[in-house]
The first five atom37 places (N, CA, C, CB, O) and aatype in JSON, in Angstrom:
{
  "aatype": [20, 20, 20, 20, 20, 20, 20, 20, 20, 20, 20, 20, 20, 20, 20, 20, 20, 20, 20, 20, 20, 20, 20, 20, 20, 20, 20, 20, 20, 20, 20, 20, 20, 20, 20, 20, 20, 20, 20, 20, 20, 20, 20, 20, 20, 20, 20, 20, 20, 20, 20, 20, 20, 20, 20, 20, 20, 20, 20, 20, 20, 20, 20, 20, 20, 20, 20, 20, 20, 20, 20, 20, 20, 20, 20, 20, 20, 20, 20, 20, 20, 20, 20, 20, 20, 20, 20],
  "atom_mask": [
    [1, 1, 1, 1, 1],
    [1, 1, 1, 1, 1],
    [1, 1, 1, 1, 1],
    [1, 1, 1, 1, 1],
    [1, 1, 1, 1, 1],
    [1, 1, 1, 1, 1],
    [1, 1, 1, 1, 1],
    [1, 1, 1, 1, 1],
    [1, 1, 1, 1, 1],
    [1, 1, 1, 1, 1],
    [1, 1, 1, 1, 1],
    [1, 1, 1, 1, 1],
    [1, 1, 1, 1, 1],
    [1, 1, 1, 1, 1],
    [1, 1, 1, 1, 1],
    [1, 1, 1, 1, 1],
    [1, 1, 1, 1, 1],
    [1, 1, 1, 1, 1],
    [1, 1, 1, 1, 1],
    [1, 1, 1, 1, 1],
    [1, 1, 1, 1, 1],
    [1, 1, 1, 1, 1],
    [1, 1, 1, 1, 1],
    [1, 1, 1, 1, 1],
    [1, 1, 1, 1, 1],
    [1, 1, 1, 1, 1],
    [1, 1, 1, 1, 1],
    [1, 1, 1, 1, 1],
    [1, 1, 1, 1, 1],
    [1, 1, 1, 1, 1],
    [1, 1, 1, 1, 1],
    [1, 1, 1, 1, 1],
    [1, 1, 1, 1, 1],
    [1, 1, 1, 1, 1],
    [1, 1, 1, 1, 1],
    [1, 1, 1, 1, 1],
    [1, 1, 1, 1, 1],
    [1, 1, 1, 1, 1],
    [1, 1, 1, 1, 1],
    [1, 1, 1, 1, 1],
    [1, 1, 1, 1, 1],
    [1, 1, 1, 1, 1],
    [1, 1, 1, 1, 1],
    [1, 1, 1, 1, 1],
    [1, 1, 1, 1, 1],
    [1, 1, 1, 1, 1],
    [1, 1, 1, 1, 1],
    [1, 1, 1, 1, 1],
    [1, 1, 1, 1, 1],
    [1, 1, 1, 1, 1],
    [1, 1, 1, 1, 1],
    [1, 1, 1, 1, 1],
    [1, 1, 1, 1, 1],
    [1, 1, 1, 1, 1],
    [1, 1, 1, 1, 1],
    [1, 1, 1, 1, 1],
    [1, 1, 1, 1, 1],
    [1, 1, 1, 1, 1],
    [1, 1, 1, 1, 1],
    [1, 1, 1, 1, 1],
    [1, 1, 1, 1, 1],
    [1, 1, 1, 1, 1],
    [1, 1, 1, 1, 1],
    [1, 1, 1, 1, 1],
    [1, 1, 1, 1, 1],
    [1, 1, 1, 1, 1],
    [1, 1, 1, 1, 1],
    [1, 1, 1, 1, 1],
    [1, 1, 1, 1, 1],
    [1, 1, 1, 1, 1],
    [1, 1, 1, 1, 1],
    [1, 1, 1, 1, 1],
    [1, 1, 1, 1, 1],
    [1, 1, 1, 1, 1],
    [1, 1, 1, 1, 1],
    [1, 1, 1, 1, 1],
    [1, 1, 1, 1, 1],
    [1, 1, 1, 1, 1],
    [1, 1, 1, 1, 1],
    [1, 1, 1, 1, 1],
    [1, 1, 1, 1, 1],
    [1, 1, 1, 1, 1],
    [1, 1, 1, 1, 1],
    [1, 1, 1, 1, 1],
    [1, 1, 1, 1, 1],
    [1, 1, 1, 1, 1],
    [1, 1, 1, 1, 1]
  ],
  "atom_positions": [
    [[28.27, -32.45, 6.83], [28.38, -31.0, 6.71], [28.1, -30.65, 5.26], [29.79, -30.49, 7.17], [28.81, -31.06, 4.34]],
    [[26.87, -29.75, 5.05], [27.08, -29.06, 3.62], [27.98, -27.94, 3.22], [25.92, -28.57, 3.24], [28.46, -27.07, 3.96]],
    [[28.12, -28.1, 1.89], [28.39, -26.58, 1.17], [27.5, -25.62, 0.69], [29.04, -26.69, 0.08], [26.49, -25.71, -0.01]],
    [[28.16, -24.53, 1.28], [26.91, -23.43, 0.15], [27.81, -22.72, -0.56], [25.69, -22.08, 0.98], [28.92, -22.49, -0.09]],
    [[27.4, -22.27, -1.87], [28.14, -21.72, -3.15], [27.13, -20.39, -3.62], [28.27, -23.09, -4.52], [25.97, -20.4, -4.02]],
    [[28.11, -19.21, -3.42], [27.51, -18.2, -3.61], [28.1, -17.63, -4.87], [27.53, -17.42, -2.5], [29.33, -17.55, -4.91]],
    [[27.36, -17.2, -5.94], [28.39, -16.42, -7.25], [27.92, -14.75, -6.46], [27.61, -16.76, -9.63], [26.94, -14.5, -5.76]],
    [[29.27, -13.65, -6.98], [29.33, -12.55, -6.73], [30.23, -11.99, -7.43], [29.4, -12.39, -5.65], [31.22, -12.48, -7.98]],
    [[29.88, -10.98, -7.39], [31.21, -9.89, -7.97], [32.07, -9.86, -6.63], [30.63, -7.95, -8.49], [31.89, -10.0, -5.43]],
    [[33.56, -9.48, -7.9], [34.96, -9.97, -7.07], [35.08, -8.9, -5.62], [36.62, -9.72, -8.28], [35.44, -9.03, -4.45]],
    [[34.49, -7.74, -6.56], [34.85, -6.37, -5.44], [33.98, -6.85, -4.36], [34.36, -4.54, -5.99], [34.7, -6.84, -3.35]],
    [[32.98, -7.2, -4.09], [32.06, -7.39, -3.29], [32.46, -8.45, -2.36], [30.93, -7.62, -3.97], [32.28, -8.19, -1.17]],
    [[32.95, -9.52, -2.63], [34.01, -10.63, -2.0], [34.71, -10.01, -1.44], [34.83, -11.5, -2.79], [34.62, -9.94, -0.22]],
    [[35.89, -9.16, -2.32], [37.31, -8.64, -1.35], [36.85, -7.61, -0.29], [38.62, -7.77, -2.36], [37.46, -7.46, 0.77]],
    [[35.57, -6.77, -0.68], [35.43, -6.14, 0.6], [34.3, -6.92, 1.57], [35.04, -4.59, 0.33], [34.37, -6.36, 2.66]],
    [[33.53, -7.72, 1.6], [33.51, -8.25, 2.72], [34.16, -9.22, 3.28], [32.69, -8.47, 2.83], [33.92, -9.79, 4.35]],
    [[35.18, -9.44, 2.38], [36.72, -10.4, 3.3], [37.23, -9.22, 4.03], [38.37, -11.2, 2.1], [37.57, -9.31, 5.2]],
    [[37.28, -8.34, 3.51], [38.39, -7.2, 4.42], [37.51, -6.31, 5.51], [39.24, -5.85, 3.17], [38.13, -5.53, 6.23]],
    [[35.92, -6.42, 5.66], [35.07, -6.12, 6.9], [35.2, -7.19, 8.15], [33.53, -6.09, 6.41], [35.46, -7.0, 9.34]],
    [[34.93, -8.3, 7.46], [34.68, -9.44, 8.17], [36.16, -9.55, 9.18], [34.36, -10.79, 7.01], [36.32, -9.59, 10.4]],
    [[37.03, -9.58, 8.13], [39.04, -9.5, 9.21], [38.51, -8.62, 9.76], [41.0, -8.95, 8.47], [38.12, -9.19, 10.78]],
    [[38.02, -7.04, 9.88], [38.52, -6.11, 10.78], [37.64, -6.47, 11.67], [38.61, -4.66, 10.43], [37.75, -5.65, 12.59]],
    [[36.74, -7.29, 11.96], [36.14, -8.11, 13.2], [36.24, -8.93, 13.55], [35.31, -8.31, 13.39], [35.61, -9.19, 14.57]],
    [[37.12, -9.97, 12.94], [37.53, -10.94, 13.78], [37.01, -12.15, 13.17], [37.1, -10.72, 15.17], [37.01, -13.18, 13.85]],
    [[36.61, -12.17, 12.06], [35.93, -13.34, 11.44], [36.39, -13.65, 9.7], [34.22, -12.98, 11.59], [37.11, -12.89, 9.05]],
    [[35.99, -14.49, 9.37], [36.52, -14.59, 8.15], [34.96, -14.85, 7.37], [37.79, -15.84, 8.05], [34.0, -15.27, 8.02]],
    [[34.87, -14.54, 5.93], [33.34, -14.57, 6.0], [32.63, -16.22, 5.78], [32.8, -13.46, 4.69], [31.46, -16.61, 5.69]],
    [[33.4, -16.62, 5.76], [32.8, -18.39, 6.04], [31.49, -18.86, 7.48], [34.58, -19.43, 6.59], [30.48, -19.51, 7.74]],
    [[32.6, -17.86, 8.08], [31.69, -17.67, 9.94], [30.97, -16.52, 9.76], [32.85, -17.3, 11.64], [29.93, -16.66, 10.4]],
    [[30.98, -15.12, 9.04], [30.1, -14.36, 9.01], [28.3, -14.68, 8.51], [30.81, -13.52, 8.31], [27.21, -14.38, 8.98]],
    [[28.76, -15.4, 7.34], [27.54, -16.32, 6.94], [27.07, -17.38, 7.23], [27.5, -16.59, 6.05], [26.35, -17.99, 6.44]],
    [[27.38, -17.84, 8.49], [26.99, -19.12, 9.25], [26.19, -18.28, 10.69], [28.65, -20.28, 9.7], [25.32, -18.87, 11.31]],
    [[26.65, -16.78, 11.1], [26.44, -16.06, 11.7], [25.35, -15.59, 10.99], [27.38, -15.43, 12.03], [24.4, -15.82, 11.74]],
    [[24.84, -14.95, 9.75], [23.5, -14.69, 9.12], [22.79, -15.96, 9.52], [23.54, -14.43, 7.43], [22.15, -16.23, 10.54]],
    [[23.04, -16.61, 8.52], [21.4, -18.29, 8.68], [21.48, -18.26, 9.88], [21.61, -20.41, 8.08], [20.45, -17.6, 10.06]],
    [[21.89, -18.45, 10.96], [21.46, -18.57, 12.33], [20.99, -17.55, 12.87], [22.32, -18.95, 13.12], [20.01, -17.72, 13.59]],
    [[21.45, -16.32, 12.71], [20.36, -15.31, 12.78], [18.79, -15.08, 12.24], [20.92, -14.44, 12.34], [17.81, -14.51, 12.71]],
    [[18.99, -15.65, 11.28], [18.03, -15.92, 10.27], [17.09, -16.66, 11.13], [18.56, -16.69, 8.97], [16.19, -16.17, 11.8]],
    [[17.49, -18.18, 10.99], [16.66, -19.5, 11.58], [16.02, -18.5, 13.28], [18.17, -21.39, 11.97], [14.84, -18.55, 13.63]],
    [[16.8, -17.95, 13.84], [16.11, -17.51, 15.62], [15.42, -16.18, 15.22], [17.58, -17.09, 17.2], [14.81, -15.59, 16.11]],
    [[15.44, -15.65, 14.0], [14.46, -14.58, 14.35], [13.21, -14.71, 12.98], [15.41, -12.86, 14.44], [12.51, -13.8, 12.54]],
    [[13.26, -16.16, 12.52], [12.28, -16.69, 11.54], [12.07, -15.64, 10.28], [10.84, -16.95, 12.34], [10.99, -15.46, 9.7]],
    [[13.29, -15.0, 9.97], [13.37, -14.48, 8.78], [14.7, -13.87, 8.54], [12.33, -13.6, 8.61], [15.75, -14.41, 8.89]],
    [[14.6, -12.47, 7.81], [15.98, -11.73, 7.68], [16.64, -11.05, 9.08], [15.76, -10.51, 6.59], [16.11, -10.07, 9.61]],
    [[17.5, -11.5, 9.46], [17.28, -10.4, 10.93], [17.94, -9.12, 10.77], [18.0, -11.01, 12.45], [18.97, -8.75, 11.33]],
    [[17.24, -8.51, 9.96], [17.53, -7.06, 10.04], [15.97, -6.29, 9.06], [19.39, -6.74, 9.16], [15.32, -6.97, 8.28]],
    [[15.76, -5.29, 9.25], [14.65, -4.4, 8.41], [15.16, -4.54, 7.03], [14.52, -2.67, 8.85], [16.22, -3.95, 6.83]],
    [[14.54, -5.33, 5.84], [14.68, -4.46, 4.98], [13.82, -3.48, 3.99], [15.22, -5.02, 4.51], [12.71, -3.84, 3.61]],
    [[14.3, -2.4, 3.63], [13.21, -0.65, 3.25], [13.53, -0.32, 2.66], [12.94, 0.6, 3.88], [14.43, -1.05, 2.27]],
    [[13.46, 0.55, 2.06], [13.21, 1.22, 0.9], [14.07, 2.59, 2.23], [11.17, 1.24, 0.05], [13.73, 2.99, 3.34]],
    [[15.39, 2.93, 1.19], [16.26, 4.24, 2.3], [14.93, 5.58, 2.0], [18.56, 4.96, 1.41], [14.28, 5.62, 0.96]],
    [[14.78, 6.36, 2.89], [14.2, 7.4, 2.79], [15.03, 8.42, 3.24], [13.08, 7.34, 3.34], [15.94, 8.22, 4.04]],
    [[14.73, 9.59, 2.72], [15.5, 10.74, 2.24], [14.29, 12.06, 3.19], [15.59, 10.78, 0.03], [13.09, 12.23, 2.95]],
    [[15.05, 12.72, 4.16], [14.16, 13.67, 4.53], [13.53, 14.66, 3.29], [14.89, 14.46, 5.57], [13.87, 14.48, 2.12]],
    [[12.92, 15.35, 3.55], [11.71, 15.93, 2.64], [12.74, 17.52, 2.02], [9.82, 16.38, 3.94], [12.38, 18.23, 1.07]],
    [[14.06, 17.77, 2.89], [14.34, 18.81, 2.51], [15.72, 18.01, 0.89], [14.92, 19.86, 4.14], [15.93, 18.39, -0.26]],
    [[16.14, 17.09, 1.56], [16.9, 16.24, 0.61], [16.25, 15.94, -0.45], [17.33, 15.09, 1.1], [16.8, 16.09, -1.54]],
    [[14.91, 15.43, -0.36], [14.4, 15.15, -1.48], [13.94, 16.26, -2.35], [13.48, 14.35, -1.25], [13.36, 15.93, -3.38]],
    [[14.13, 17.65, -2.07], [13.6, 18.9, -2.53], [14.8, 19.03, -3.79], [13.53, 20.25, -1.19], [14.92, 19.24, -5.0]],
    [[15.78, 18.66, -2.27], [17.2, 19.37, -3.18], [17.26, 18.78, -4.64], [18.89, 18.93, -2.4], [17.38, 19.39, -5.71]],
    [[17.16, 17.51, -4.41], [17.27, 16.44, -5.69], [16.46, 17.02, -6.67], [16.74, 14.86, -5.42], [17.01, 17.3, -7.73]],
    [[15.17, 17.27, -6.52], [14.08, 17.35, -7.32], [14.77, 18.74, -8.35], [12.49, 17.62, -6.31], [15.03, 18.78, -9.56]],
    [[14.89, 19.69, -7.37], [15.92, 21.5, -7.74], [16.79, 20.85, -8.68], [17.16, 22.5, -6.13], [16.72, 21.5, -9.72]],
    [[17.39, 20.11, -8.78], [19.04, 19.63, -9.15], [18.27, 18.76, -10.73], [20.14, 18.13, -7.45], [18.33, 18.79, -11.96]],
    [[18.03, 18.51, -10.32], [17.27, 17.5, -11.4], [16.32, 18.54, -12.56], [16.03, 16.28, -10.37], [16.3, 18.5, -13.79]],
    [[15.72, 19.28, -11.78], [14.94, 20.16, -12.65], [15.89, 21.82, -13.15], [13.39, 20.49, -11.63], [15.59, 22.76, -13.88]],
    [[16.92, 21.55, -12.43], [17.69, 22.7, -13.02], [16.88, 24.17, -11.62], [17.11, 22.91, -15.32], [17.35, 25.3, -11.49]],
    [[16.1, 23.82, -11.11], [15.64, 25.2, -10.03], [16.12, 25.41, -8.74], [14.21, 25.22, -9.67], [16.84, 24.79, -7.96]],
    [[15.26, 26.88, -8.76], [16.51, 26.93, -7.5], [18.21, 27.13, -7.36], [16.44, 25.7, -6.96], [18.77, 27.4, -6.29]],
    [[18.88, 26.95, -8.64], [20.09, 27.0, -8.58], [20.82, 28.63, -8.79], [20.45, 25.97, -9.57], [20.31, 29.58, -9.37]],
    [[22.02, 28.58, -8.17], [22.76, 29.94, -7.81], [24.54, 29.65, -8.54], [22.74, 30.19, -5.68], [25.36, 28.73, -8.52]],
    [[24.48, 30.67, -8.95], [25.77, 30.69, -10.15], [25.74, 30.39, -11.19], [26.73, 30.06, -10.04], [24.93, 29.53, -11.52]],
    [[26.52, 30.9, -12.04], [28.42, 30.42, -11.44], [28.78, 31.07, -10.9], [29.67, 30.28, -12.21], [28.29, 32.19, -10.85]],
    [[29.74, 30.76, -10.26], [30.69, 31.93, -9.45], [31.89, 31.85, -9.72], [30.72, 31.92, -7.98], [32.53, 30.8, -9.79]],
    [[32.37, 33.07, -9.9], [34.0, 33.27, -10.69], [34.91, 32.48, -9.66], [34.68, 35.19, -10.85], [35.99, 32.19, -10.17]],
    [[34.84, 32.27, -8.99], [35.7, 31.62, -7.24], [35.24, 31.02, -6.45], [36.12, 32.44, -6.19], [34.02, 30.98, -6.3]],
    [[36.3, 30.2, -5.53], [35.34, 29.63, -4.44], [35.1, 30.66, -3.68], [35.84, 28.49, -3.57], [34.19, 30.31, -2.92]],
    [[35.43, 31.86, -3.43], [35.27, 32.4, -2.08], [33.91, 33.44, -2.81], [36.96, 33.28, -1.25], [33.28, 34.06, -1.95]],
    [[33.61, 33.57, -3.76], [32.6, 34.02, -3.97], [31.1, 32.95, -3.95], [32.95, 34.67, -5.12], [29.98, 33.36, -3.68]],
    [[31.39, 31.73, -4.25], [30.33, 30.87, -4.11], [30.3, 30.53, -1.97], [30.79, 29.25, -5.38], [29.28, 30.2, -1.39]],
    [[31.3, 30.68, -1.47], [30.99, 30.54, -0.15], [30.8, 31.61, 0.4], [31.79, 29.94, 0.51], [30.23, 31.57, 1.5]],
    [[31.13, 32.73, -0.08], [29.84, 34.16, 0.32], [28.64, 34.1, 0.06], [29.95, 35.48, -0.34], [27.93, 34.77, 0.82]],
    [[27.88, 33.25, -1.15], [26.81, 33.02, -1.62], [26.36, 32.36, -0.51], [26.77, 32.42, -2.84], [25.34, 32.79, 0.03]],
    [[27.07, 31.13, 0.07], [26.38, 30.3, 0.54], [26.06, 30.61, 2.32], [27.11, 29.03, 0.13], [25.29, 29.96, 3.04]],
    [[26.94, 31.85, 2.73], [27.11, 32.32, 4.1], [25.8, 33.53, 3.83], [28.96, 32.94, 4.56], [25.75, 34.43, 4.67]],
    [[24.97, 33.56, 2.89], [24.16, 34.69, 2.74], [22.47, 34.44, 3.19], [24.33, 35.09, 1.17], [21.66, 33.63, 2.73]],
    [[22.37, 35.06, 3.82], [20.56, 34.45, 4.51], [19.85, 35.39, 3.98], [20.1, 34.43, 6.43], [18.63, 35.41, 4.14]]
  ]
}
């Protein structure tokens, strides 16, 4: 039987120790569960991409980023959620 030795950050350990418990596994078997996924589907078995952002999200960002498009200040919340109830 081999070992495999992974370095990681700690947070990243404690939360996939604490995913892996809330299913029933400990991650010793979660990652014996990857490579064998791996080995039967002759690579990563899952997509990996580049996340994409619909075209209205990516607007927003662009507005936010460039300072346009933006509305206020508003003295209150209930004046910025009249703003925002306004068509």
């Amino acid at each position: 039987m081999a070992n495999l030795q992974v370095r990681l950050n700690d947070d990243i350990k404690t939360q996939a120790d604490l995913l892996f418990a809330s299913l029933g596994l400990d991650t010793s078997t979660a990652v014996r569960m990857f490579l064998v996924a791996a080995i039967e589907n002759g690579g990563i078995p899952f997509e990996i991409r580049h996340r994409t952002l619909s075209e209205g999200v990516q607007q927003a960002i662009s507005d936010s980023r460039n300072r346009a498009n933006l509305n206020g200040p508003y003295r209150s919340a209930e004046e910025a959620v009249a703003a925002m109830l306004e068509d």
